[in-house]
DRENKOLVO-494499 format. One record per residue (C-alpha): residue number from 1; y, z, x. Coordinates in steps of 0.2 Angstrom, whole numbers. Layout:
BEGIN
<NUM <Y Z X>>
...
***
This chain:
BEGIN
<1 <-62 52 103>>
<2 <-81 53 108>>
<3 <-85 36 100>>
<4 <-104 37 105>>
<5 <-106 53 95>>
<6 <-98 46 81>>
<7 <-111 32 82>>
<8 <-96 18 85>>
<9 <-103 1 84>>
<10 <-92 -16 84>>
<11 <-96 -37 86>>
<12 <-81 -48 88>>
<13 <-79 -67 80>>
<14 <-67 -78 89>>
<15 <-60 -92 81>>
<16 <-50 -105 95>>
<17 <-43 -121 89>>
<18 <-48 -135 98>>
<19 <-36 -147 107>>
<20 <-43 -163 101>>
<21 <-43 -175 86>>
<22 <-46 -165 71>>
<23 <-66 -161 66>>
<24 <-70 -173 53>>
<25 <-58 -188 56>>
<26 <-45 -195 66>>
<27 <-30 -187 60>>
<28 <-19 -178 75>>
<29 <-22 -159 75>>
<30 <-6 -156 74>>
<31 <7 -142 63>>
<32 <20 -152 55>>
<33 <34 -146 41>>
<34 <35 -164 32>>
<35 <28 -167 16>>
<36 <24 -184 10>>
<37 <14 -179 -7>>
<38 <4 -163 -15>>
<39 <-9 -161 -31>>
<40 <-14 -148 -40>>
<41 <-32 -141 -41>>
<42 <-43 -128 -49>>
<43 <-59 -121 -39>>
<44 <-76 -110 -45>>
<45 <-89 -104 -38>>
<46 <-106 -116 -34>>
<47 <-123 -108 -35>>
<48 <-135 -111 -17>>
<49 <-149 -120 -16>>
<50 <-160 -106 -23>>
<51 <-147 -103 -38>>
<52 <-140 -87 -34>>
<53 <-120 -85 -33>>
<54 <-110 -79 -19>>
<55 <-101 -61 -22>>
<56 <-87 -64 -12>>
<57 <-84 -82 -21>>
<58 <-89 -74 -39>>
<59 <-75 -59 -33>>
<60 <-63 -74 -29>>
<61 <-64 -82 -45>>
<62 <-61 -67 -58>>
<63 <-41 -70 -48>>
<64 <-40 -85 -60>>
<65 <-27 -93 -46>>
<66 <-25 -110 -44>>
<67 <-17 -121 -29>>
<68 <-6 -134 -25>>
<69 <-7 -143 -10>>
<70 <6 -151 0>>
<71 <4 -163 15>>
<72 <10 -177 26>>
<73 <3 -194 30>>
<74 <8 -189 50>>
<75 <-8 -175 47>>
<76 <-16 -179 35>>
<77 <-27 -192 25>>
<78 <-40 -194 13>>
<79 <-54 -183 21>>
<80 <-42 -167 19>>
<81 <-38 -169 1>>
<82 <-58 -171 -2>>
<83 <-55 -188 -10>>
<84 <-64 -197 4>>
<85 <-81 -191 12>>
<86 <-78 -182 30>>
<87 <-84 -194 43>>
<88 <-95 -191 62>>
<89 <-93 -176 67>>
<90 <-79 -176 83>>
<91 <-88 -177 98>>
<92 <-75 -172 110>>
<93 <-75 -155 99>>
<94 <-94 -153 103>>
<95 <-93 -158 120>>
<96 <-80 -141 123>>
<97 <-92 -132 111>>
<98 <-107 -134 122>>
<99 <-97 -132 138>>
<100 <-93 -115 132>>
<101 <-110 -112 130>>
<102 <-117 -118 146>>
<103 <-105 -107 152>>
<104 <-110 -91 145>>
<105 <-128 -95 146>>
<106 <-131 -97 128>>
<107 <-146 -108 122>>
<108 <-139 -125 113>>
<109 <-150 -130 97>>
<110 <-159 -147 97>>
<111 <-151 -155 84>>
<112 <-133 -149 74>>
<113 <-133 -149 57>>
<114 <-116 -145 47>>
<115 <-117 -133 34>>
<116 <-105 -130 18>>
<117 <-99 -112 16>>
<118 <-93 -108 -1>>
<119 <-74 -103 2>>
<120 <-62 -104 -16>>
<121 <-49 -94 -10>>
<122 <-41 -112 -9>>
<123 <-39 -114 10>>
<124 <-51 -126 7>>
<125 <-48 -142 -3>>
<126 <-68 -143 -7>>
<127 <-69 -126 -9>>
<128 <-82 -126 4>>
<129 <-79 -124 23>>
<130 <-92 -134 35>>
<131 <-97 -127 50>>
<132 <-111 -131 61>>
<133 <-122 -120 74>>
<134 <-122 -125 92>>
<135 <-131 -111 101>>
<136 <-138 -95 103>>
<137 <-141 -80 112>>
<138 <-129 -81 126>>
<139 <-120 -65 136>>
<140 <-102 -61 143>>
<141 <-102 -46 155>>
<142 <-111 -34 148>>
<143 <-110 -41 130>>
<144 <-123 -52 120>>
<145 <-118 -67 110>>
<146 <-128 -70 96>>
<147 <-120 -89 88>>
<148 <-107 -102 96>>
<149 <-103 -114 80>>
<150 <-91 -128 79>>
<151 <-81 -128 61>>
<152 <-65 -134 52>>
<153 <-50 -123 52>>
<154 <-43 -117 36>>
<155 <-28 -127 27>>
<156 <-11 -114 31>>
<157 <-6 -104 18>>
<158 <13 -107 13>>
<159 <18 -97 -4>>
<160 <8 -87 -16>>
<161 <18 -87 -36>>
<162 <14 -80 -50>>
<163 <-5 -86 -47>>
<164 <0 -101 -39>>
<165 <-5 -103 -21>>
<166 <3 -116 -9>>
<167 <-5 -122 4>>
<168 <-1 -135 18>>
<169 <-14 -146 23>>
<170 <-8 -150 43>>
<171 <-18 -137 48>>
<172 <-35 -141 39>>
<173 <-49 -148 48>>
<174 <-41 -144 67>>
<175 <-58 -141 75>>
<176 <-61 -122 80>>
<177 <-75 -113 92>>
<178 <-82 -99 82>>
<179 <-91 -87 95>>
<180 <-100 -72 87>>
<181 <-106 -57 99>>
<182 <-117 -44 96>>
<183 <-113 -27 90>>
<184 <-113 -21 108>>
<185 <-97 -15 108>>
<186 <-96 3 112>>
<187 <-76 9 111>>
<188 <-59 0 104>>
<189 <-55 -4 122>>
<190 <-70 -12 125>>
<191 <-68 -25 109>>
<192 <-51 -27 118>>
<193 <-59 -32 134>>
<194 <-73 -43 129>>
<195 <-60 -53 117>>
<196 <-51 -54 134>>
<197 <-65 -59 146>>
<198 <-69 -73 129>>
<199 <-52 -78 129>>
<200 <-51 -83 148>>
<201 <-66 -93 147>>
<202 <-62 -104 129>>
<203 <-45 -106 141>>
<204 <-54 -112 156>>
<205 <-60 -128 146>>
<206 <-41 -134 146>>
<207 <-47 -139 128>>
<208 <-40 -125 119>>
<209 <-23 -125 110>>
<210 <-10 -112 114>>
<211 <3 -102 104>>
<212 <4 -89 89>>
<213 <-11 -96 76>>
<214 <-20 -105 87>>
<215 <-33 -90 90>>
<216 <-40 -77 78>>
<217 <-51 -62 79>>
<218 <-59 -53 69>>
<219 <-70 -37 71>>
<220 <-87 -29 63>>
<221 <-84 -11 64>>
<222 <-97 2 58>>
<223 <-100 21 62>>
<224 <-116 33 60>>
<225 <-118 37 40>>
<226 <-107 23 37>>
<227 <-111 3 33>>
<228 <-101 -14 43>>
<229 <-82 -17 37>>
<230 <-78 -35 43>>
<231 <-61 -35 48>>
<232 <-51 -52 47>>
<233 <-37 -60 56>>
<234 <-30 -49 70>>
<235 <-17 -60 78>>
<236 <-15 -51 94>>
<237 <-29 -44 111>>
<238 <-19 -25 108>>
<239 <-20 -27 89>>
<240 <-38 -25 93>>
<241 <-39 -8 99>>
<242 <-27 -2 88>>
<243 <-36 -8 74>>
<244 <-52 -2 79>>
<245 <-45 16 82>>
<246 <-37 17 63>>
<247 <-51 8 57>>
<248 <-63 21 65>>
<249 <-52 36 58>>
<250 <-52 30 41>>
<251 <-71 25 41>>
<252 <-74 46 47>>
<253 <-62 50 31>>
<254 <-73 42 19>>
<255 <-87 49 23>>
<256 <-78 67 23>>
<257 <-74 59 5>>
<258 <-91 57 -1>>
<259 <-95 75 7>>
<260 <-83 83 -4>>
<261 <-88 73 -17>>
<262 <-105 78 -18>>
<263 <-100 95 -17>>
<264 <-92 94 -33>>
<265 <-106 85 -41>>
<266 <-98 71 -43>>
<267 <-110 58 -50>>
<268 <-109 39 -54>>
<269 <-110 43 -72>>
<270 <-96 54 -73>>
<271 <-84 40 -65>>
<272 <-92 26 -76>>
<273 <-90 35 -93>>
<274 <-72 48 -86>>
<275 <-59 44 -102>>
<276 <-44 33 -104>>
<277 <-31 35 -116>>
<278 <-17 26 -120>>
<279 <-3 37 -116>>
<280 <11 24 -121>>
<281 <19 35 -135>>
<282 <22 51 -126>>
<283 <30 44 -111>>
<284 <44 32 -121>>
<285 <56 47 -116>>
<286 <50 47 -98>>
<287 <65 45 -86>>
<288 <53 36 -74>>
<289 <62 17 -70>>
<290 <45 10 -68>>
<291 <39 17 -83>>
<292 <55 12 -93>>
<293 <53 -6 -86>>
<294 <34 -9 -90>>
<295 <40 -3 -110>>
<296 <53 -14 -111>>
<297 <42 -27 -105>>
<298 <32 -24 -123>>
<299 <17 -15 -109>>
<300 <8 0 -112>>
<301 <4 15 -101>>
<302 <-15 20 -99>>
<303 <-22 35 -90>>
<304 <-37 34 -82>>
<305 <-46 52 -76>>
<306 <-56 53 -61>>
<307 <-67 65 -61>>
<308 <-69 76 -43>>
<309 <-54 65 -35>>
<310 <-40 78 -34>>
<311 <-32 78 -15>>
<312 <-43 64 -11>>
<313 <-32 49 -16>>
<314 <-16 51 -3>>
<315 <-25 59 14>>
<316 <-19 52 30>>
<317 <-30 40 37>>
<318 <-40 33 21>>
<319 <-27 33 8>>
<320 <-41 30 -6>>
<321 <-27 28 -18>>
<322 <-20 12 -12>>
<323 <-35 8 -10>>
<324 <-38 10 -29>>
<325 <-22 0 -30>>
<326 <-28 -15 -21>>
<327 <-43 -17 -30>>
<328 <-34 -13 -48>>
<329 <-21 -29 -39>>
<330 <-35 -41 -34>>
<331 <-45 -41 -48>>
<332 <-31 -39 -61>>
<333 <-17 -45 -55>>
<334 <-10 -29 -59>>
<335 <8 -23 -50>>
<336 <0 -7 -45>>
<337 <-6 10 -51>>
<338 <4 30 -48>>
<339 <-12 43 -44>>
<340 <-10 60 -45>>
<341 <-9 65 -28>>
<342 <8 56 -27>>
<343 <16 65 -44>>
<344 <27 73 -48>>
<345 <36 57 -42>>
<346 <41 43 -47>>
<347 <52 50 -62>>
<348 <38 57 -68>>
<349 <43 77 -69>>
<350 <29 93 -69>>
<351 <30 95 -85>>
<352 <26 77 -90>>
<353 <10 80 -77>>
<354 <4 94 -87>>
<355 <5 85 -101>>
<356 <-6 71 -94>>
<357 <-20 84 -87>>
<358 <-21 92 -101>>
<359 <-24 77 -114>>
<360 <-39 69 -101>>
<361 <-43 90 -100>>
<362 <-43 90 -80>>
<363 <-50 103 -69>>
<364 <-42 111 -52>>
<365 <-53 97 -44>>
<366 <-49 82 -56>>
<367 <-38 67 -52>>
<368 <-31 53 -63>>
<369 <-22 36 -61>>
<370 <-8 29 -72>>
<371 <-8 10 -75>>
<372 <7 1 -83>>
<373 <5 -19 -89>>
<374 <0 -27 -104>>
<375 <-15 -21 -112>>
<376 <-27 -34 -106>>
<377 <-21 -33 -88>>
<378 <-25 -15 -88>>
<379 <-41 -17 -96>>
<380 <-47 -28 -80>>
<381 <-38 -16 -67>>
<382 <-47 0 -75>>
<383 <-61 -9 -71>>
<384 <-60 -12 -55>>
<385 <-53 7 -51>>
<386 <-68 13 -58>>
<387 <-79 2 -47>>
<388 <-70 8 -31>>
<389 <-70 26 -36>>
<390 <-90 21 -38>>
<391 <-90 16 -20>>
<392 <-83 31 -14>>
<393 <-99 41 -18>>
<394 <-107 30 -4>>
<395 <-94 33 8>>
<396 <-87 17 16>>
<397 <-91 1 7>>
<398 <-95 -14 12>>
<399 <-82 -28 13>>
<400 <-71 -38 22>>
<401 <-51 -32 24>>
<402 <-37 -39 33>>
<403 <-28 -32 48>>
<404 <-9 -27 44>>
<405 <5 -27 56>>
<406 <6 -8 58>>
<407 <-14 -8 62>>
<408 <-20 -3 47>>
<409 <-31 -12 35>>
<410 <-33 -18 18>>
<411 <-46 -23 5>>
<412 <-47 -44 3>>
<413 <-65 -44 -4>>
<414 <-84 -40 -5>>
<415 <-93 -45 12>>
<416 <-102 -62 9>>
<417 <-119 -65 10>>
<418 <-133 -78 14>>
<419 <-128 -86 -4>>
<420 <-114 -96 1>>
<421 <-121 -106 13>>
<422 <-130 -122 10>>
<423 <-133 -141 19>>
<424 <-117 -154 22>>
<425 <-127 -169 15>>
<426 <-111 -182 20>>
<427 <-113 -180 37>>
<428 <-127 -186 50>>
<429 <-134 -172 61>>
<430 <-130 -174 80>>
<431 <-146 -173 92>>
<432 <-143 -161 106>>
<433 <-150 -173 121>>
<434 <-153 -169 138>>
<435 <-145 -182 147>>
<436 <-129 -173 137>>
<437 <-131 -157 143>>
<438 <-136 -164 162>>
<439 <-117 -174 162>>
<440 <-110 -157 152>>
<441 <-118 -143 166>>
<442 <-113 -156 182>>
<443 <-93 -154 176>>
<444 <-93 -137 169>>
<445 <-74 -128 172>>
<446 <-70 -116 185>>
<447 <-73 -96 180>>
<448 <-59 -88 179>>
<449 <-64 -77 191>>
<450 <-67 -91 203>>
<451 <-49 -95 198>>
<452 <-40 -80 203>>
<453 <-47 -79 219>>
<454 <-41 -97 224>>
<455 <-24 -98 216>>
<456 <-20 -79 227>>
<457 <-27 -88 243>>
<458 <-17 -107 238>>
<459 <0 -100 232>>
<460 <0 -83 241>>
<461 <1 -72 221>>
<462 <-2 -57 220>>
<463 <-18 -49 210>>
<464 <-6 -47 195>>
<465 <3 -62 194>>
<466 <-13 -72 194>>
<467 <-21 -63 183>>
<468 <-6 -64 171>>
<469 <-4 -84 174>>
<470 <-23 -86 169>>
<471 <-21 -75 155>>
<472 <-7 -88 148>>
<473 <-18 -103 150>>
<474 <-3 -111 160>>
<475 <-10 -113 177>>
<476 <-16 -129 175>>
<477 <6 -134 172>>
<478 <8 -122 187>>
<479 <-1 -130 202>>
<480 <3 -147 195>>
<481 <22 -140 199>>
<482 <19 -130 213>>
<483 <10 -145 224>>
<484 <26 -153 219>>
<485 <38 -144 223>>
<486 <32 -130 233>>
<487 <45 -121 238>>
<488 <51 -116 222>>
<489 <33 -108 215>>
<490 <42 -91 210>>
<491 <54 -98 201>>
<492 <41 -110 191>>
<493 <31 -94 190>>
<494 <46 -86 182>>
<495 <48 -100 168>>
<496 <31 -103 164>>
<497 <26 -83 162>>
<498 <43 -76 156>>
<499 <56 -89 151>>
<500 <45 -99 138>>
<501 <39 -84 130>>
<502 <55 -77 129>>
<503 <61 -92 122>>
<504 <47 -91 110>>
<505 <49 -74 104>>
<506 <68 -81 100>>
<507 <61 -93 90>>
<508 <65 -107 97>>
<509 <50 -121 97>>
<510 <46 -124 117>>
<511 <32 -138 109>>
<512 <42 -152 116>>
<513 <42 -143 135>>
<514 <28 -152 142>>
<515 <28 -157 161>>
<516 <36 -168 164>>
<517 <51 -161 157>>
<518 <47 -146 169>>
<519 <48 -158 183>>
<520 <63 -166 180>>
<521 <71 -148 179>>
<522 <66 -144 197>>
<523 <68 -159 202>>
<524 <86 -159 198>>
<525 <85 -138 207>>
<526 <77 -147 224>>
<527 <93 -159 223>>
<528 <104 -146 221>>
<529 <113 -149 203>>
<530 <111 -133 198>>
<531 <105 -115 203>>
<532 <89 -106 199>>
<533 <97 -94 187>>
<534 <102 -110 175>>
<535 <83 -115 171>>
<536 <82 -103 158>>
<537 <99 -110 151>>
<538 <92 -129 157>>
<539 <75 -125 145>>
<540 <83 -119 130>>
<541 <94 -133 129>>
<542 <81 -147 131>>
<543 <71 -136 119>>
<544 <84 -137 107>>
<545 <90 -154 110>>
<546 <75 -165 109>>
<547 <79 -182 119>>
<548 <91 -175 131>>
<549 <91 -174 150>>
<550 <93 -161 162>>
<551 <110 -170 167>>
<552 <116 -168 148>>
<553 <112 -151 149>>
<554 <122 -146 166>>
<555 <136 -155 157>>
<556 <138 -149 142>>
<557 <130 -132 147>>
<558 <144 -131 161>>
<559 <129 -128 173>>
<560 <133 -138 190>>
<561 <133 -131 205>>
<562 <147 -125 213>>
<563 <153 -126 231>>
<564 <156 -111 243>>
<565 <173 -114 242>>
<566 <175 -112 223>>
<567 <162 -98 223>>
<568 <174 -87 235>>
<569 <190 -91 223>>
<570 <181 -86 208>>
<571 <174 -71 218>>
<572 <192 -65 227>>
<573 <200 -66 210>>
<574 <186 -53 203>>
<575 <191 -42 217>>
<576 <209 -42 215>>
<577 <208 -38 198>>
<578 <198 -24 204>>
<579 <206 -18 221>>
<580 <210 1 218>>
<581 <190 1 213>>
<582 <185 -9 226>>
<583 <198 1 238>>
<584 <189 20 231>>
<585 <173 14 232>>
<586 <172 4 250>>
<587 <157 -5 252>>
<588 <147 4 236>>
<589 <159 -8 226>>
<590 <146 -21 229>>
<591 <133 -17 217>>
<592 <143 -15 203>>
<593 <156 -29 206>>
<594 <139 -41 208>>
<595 <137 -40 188>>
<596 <155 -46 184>>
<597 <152 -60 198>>
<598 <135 -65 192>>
<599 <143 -66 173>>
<600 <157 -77 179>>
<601 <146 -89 190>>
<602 <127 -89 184>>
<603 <118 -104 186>>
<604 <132 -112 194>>
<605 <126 -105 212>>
<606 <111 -96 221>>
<607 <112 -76 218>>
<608 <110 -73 236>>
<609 <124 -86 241>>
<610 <134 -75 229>>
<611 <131 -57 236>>
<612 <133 -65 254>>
<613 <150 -69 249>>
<614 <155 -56 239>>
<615 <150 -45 254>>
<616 <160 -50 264>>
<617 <174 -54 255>>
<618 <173 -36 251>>
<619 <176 -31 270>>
<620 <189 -43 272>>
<621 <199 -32 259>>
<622 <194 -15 267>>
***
């Protein structure tokens, strides 16, 4: 796609926790599954200092949710339930906030001021969040970054029940690095590669936690004709092109949307006053197993037409009626809706599909929606379709959705605007001094680039496997092990780039592998207890089995090294088991035989010891 015809425009807002104490006390910023105690607690929107009432906030409170909290002392204390006022601001957090900005130029404020920002979604006790601006007008590459701001993480969303909301406190208050670009982005790739280049810089402060959650991107995306869709929590650097791509697709079919809208002279009136009818009566013999359910229920069946709609609602990259769906969901609570684009369907025939057109007197180019709930749910979610369909007219609305794992994206709320800000009166402002900056600028970390060039000249790596490293944050684990031990850099290459993450993507919880674990691991390979193929075994074990040794795991794991005599036993009695295939195939018989051997005697001796012997047992036998 030629995404500067389409007039493609895109800013990125990273959000990295912060490896210190958390923002506003001296609670451990740490994820813990404990619970000690929890409250209930309902939250509304405030008004600003000039009166006025946040959208996003006033759209939040029409969900009537409210929220229980759970939490443990290890986490947690007064300052995160809001029953205590937040004290100093961290300044270990600031310190790695104004590194980063020293480091992408970025002018630092003279004084920081915390701000409250109205959030009552509930992943925030106060139903504010505070955040505070640290500098401006920075630039990585060839991208501008309009704010760096130090703010408090959200609490973690748990369970969401019949419009209660659990949330787990551990994570509230961990102190995050917010950096906001400009919209200089120019394609999908690029927003990949500038949240990249960020990513390796936040990493070089060796102040930023690592692992799934601890990092969030989200991404302003607009398009000539169109108006900014903020895009929130894309877990992943190629969720972000992927997202952008679909996002740009489905941004170009609104706009074809409003085009054939206005051909059919659809207007705001016509959607506003288009009839509803309760249509409860005439479907009680309907086979449909939804629509036998909500009447059971004592709910009633509503049709709503939509006027200029008709093969608009199910096309491939806007889906406008899920869309109608979500909204109809968010504001009312609402299951969700059928549309006509998807009928017949449903176990609702033809005929009963005439029978519905007919009664709201639809034309070729009409539409309609069918809700199912009680009366007063219906009422809201009618409401709200009508205010999408209203939105369609302009094309692509303004708001804020959420990235879903197959890339697409879905509505969450209206985009928030200057109202939901105002001043954090409980906490002190923090002079930006030059003697701070001046000790901050004389100890800034090494560019990644910088980096790369000196771990390929230290360790002899290759372009790609220093790139890779940086990329995982873990070089600072590597040459602590490498000085140490270094003759066995590509084995502790090997478990710090593919055996943790592997482990990981199991599920198993590598937290407690830290490094001096690592070293007593190839320590014990230096001595010999075990061979390089056992570490992945080794790790697991000591992953799973917090407070165990290596020794423990090479002996329940049956991992101790064996000598060569044992290792030609093991391997003479593979081959004689095998000798009419090892007599057919000669010498070829090695590759394959080298699996069975390598099963039997895995981390119990070094592969190339192992296809040595097997060698030349093999030619003994020919």
């Amino acid at each position: 796609m030629d995404y500067k015809s389409i007039g493609f425009k895109a800013g990125l807002e990273i959000h990295q926790q912060l490896d210190t104490k958390k923002l506003f006390c001296n609670c451990p910023s740490k994820m813990t599954d404990s619970k000690d105690y929890s409250f209930h607690r309902y939250l509304r929107p405030t008004q600003s200092e000039l009166g006025e009432v946040d959208q996003a906030a006033l759209a939040e409170s029409k969900k009537h949710r409210h929220f229980l909290y759970t939490a443990s002392k290890n986490s947690t204390c007064l300052v995160e339930a809001d029953e205590e006022p937040p004290h100093a601001l961290n300044n270990e957090a600031l310190d790695v906030v104004l590194t980063v900005a020293s480091m992408v130029n970025a002018k630092p404020v003279d004084e920081i001021h915390v701000m409250r920002k109205i959030v009552i979604d509930g992943s925030n006790t106060s139903g504010f969040q505070r955040t505070a601006l640290v500098a401006l007008d920075g630039k990585i590459k060839d991208v501008g970054i309009e704010t760096i701001a130090l703010e408090e993480d959200a609490a973690r969303k748990l369970e969401e029940k019949d419009r209660v909301v659990n949330y787990g406190l551990d994570r509230l208050g961990i102190p995050l690095i917010e950096i906001a670009t400009a919209a200089d982005i120019k394609t999908p790739r690029h927003a990949r590669e500038t949240a990249e280049n960020i990513g390796l810089l936040l990493q070089a402060t060796g102040k930023c936690k690592r692992g799934l959650g601890t990092i969030r991107q989200d991404l302003n995306i607009s398009i000539a004709e169109g108006n900014r869709v903020e895009i929130k929590g894309i877990q992943s650097l190629s969720a972000i092109e992927k997202v952008a791509e679909k996002e740009t697709l489905r941004q170009l079919d609104l706009i074809e949307i409003k085009k054939t809208l206005k051909e059919r002279k659809v207007k705001e009136k016509d959607i506003e006053e288009a009839p509803v009818i309760d249509f409860t009566s005439e479907m009680k013999n309907c086979k449909s197993r939804i629509v036998k359910n909500t009447l059971t229920n004592k709910g009633k069946v509503f049709v709503l037409k939509l006027p200029g709609f008709a093969g608009l609602l199910k096309r491939e990259n806007s889906r406008l009626g899920k869309e109608f769906a979500v909204y109809a969901k968010v504001a009312s609570g609402i299951g969700g809706i059928i549309h006509s684009d998807e009928l017949p369907g449903y176990g609702i025939d033809e005929k009963e599909v005439g029978l519905i057109k007919e009664n709201i007197e639809c034309n070729k180019n009409d539409g309609f929606a069918i809700f199912l709930e009680k009366e007063n749910v219906v009422k809201e979610a009618i409401r709200a379709v009508k205010d999408r369909a209203v939105l369609a007219l302009q094309g692509v609305a303004k708001e804020v959705r959420r990235a879903l794992p197959d890339y697409t994206t879905e509505y969450m709320r209206p985009l928030p605007g200057a109202a939901r800000m105002y001043p954090e009166t409980d906490v002190p402002p923090v002079e930006v001094t030059k003697k701070r900056l001046e000790k901050i600028g004389k100890n800034l970390p090494e560019l990644p680039e910088e980096k790369e060039k000196r771990l390929s000249e230290t360790y002899g790596l290759n372009r790609d496997q220093t790139k890779q490293l940086i990329h995982s944050g873990y070089e600072k684990e590597f040459e602590q092990l490498a000085k140490t031990f270094p003759k066995q850099v590509n084995t502790i290459l090997r478990t710090l780039l593919n055996t943790l993450p592997e482990l990981e993507n199991e599920g198993v919880n590598t937290e407690g592998i830290n490094n001096a674990l690592l070293e007593e691991v190839f320590f014990s390979l230096n001595k010999g207890l075990f061979a390089k193929e056992a570490v992945p075994e080794i790790i697991k074990y000591l992953a799973q089995n917090r407070g165990k040794h290596v020794n423990d795991a090479i002996q329940e794991q049956g991992l101790k090294t064996m000598g060569e005599k044992e290792i030609r036993e093991v391997i003479r009695n593979i081959i004689n088991e095998r000798i009419d295939f090892v007599k057919k195939k000669g010498i070829g018989a090695v590759q394959p035989l080298m699996g069975v051997v390598m099963r039997e005697l895995r981390g119990k001796a070094d592969g190339r010891l192992i296809s040595s012997i097997l060698k030349e047992e093999i030619e003994k036998t020919l």
